[in-house]
C-alpha positions in Angstrom: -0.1 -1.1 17.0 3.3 0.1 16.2 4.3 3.5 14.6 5.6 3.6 11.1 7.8 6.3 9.9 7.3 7.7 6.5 8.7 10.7 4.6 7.6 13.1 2.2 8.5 16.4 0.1 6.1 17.7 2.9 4.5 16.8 6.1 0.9 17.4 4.0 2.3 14.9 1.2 3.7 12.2 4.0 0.3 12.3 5.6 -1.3 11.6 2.3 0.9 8.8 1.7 0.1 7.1 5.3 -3.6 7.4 4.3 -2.4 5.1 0.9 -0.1 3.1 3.4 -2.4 2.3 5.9 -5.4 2.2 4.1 -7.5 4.4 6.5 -8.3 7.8 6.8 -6.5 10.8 8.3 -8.7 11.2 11.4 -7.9 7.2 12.0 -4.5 7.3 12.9 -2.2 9.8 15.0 0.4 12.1 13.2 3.9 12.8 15.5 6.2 15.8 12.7 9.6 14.3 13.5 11.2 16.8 11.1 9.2 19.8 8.8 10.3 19.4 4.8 12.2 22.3 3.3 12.5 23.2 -0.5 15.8 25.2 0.2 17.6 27.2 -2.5 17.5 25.7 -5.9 17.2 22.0 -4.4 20.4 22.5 -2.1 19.5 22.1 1.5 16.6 20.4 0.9 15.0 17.8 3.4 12.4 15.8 3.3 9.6 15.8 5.7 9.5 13.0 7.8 6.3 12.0 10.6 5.5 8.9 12.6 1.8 7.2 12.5 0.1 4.8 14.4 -3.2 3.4 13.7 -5.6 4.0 16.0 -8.2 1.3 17.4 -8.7 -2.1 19.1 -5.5 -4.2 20.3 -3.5 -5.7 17.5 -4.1 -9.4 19.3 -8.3 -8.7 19.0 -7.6 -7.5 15.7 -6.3 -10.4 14.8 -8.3 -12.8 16.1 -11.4 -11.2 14.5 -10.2 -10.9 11.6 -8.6 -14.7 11.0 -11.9 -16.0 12.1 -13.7 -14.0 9.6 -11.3 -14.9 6.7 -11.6 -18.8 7.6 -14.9 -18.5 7.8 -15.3 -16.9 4.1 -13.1 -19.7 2.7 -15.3 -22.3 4.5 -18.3 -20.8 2.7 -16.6 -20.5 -0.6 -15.3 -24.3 0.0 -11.6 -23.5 -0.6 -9.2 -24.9 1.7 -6.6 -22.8 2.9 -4.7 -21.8 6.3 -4.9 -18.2 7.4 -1.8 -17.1 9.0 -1.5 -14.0 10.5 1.5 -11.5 10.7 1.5 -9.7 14.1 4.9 -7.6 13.4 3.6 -5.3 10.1 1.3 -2.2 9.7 -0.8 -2.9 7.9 -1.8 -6.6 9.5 -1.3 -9.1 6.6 -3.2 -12.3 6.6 -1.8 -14.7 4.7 -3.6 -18.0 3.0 -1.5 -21.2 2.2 -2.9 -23.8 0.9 -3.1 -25.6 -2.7 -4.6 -24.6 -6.0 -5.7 -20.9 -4.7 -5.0 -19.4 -7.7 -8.9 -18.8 -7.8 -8.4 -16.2 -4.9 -5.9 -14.3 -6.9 -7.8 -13.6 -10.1 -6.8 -11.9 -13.3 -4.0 -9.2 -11.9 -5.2 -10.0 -8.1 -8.8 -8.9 -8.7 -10.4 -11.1 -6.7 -7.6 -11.1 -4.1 -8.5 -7.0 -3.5 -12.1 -7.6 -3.5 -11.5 -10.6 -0.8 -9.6 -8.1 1.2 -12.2 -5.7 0.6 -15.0 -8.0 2.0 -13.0 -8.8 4.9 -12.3 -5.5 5.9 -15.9 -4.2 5.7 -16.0 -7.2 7.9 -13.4 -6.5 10.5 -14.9 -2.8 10.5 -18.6 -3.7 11.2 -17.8 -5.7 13.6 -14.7 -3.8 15.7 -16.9 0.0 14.7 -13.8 1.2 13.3 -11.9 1.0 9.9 -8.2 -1.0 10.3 -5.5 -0.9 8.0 -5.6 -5.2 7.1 -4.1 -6.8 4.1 -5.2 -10.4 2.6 -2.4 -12.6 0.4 -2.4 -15.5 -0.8 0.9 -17.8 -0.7 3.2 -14.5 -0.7 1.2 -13.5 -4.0 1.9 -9.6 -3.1 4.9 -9.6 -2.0 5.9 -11.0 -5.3 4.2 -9.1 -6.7 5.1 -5.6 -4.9 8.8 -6.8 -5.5 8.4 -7.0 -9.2 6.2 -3.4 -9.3 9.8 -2.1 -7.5 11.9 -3.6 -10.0 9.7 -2.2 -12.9 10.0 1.1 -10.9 13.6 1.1 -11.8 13.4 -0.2 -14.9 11.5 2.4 -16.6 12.9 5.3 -15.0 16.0 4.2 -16.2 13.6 4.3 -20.0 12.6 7.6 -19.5 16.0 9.5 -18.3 17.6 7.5 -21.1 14.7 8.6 -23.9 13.6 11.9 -22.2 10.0 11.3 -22.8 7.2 10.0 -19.7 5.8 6.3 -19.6 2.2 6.0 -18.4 1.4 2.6 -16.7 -1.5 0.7 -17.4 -4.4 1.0 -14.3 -3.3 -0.4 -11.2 -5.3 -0.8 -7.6 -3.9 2.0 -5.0 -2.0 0.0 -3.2 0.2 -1.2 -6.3 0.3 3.0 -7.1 1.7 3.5 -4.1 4.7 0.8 -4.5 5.6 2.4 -7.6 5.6 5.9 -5.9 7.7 4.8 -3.3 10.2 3.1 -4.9 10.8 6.7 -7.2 10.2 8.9 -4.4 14.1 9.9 -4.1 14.8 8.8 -7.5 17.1 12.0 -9.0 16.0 12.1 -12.3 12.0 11.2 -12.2 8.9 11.7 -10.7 5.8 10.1 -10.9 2.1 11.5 -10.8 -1.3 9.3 -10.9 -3.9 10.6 -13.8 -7.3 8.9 -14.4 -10.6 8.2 -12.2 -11.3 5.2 -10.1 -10.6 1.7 -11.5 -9.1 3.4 -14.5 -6.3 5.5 -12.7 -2.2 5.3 -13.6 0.8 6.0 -12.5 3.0 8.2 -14.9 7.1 8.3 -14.2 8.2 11.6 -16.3 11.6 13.7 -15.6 11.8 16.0 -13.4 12.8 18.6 -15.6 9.4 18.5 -17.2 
């Protein structure tokens, strides 16, 4: 599979965010440091870290395959029709479903949609003896999705710089967490945090002076 570059205040913080990326953990994918992070006096000369992944396991093609047939073979079972295509140029693998009246897939806020992708992970895993970073949509539902979260982002930093006070989200998956971190990471004004436990956990976007 292909490297993916990702940057960080730190090379401890970009390896945290691959983990969230990828889906997998640390010991599942090689690290490369292309450049160490450096605070630097008072914020000037500051640079982020910046390191290069790649996933480690089976070849993308097998991948693939495996996983397709198991998707297909879920929606045969659940008697929804839909086509699986799968990308073979992204990390993590997306396998997308088109088809008609799928909203049942999707659920309230993509529930079911993460606990498809969940089941066909666990599925991919058993079978390949190794955990893969795989993503299930459903007629470009996330990437709608993850281009609204990005434009919320923006929104509501621009809220909190304006009103000086945070804005706490309301419980989101990881992977949604993760878009909204990303989209602040180099924002000059705000940061963002998560608080919470499990299902219940949020992403707050507070200025950086507090």
């Amino acid at each position: 599979m292909e490297e993916l570059e990702i940057t960080g205040k730190t090379v401890e913080q970009a390896v945290s965010e691959a983990e969230t990326r990828l889906g997998v953990s640390r010991d599942e994918f090689e690290v490369v440091v292309v450049r160490q992070g450096r605070s630097g006096v008072l914020g000037i000369g500051s640079e982020k870290a910046v390191i290069r992944v790649k996933p480690l396991g089976p070849p993308k093609e097998d991948v693939i395959e495996i996983a397709t047939e198991i998707l297909e073979r879920l929606l045969e079972l659940m008697g929804v029709g839909g086509k699986v295509e799968a990308s073979s140029d992204e990390i993590p693998i997306v396998l997308n479903i088109e088809g008609e009246d799928l909203g049942i897939l999707i659920g309230r806020r993509g529930q079911s949609l993460s606990s498809l992708a969940y089941i066909v992970k666990l599925m991919v895993a058993s079978q390949l003896k190794t955990w893969l970073p795989l993503s299930v949509d459903v007629g470009g539902y996330k990437k709608r999705r993850y281009d609204s979260l990005r434009q919320l982002a923006l929104r509501l930093a621009e809220q909190v710089n304006l009103r000086h006070h945070s804005i706490t989200l309301e419980p989101m998956p990881p992977d949604e967490r993760c878009i909204i971190h990303l989209a602040l990471a180099d924002h000059p004004d705000v940061l963002t945090h998560s608080i919470g436990k499990g299902g219940g956990r949020k992403v707050v976007i507070l200025l950086r002076e507090d």
